[in-house]
N, C-alpha and C positions, 0 to 999 in steps of 0.2 A: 533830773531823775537819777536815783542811785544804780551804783552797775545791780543786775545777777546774773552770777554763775551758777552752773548745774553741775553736781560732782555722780556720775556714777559709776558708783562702786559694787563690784563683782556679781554685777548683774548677768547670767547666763548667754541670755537671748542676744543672738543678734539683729530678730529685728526688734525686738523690745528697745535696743541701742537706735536702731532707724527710728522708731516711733518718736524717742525722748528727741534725736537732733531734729527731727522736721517740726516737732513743737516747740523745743527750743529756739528755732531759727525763724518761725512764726512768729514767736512773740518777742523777737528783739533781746533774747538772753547773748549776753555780753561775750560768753566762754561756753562751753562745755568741756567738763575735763574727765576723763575715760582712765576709771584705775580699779586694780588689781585686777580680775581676771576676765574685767570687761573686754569683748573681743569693739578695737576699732578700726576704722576704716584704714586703706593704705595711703601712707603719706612717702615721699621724698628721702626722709632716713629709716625707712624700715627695717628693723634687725629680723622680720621674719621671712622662711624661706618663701619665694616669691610667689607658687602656687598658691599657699596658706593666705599669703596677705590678699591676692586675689579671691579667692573664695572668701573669705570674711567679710572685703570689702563689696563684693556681689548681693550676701546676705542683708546688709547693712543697708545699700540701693534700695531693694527690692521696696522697701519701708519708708527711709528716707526721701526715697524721690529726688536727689538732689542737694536734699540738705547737708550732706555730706561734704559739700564741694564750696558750699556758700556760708555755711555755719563757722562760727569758730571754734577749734576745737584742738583739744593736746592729750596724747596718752600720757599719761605718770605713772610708774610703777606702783610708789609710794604714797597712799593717802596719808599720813600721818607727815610725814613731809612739805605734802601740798597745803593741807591744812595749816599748818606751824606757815606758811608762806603767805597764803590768802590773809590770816590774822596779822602778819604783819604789816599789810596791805590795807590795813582796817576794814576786812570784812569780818560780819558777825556771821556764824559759822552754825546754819540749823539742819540739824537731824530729822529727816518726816520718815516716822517710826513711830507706832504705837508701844508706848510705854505709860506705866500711872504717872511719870510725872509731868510728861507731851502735852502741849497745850491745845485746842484746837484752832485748828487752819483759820476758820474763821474770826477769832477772836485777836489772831497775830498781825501787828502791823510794827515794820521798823522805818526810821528816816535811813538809815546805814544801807553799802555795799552789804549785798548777801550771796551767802553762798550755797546753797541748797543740794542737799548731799541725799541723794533717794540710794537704796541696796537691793539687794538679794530676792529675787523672785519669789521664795520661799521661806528664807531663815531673816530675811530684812538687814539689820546693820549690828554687827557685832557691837557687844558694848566698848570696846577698846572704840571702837569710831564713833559711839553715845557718849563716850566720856568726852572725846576730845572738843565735841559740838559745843557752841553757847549756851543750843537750845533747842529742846526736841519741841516740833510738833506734829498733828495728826488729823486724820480726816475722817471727822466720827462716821460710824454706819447706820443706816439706818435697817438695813436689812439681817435677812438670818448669816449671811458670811460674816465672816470676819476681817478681809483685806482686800483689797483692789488690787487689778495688774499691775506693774509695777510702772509700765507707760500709761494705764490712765491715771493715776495714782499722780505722778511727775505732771502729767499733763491738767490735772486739775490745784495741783499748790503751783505751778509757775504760772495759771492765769489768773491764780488769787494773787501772788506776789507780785506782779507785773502792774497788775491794774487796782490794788487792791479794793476788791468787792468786797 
């Protein structure tokens, strides 16, 4: 089975960040990697001051349950660095972002290491991180919205990628 990684990127919430690790850590996702203004959990070298890292990492529990501690996972400051890393790594590098030229969820399948880059609660994934992707895809609607939470959204493409339905 090929690895997946889950990249989220400046996603708000911290438990929206709880939600993505316990289904990450669910379904056998290889990494989780927490960048730009994603708040994560407290680890060992934390540059943050120690209350902060505490409460963040409190919020994070609340959701995670756990996942937090069993998951694998790295903050990077840098998405655009991680990415340029992951590809050297040979993973293929997909954006789930509705955009015209996103394919949908369902119709995506790769033999390849992936690395699945979910964004932005509201604004989703800048184009500087649509460009750098292999390949966007999306999870058409069927309803009058127009987007899913950002954790059920993560949680519904890493069970399609994992298992591919």
């Amino acid at each position: 089975m090929a690895e997946l990684a889950l990249v989220i990127h400046n996603v708000r919430s911290a438990h929206n960040v709880g939600s993505l690790l316990r289904t990450a850590e669910g379904l056998g996702v290889n990494k989780v990697y927490m960048t730009g203004i994603t708040p994560y959990p407290a680890d060992g070298g934390d540059k943050r001051l120690p209350h902060i890292s505490q409460k963040v990492h409190r919020r994070i529990a609340k959701t995670s349950l756990g996942a937090e501690e069993s998951a694998a996972w790295e903050h990077k400051e840098n998405i655009s660095e991680l990415i340029d890393n992951l590809k050297r790594k040979g993973f293929l590098i997909a954006a789930l972002e509705q955009a015209p030229d996103a394919v949908p969820l369902q119709s995506f399948r790769t033999a390849r290491n992936l690395a699945l880059i979910v964004g932005n609660e509201v604004d989703g994934l800048d184009d500087t991180v649509q460009e750098l992707a292999d390949i966007k895809i999306h999870i058409p609607m069927a309803g009058l919205k127009e987007s899913f939470n950002v954790a059920a959204a993560g949680a519904m493409a890493l069970y399609h990628l994992r298992f591919k339905v």
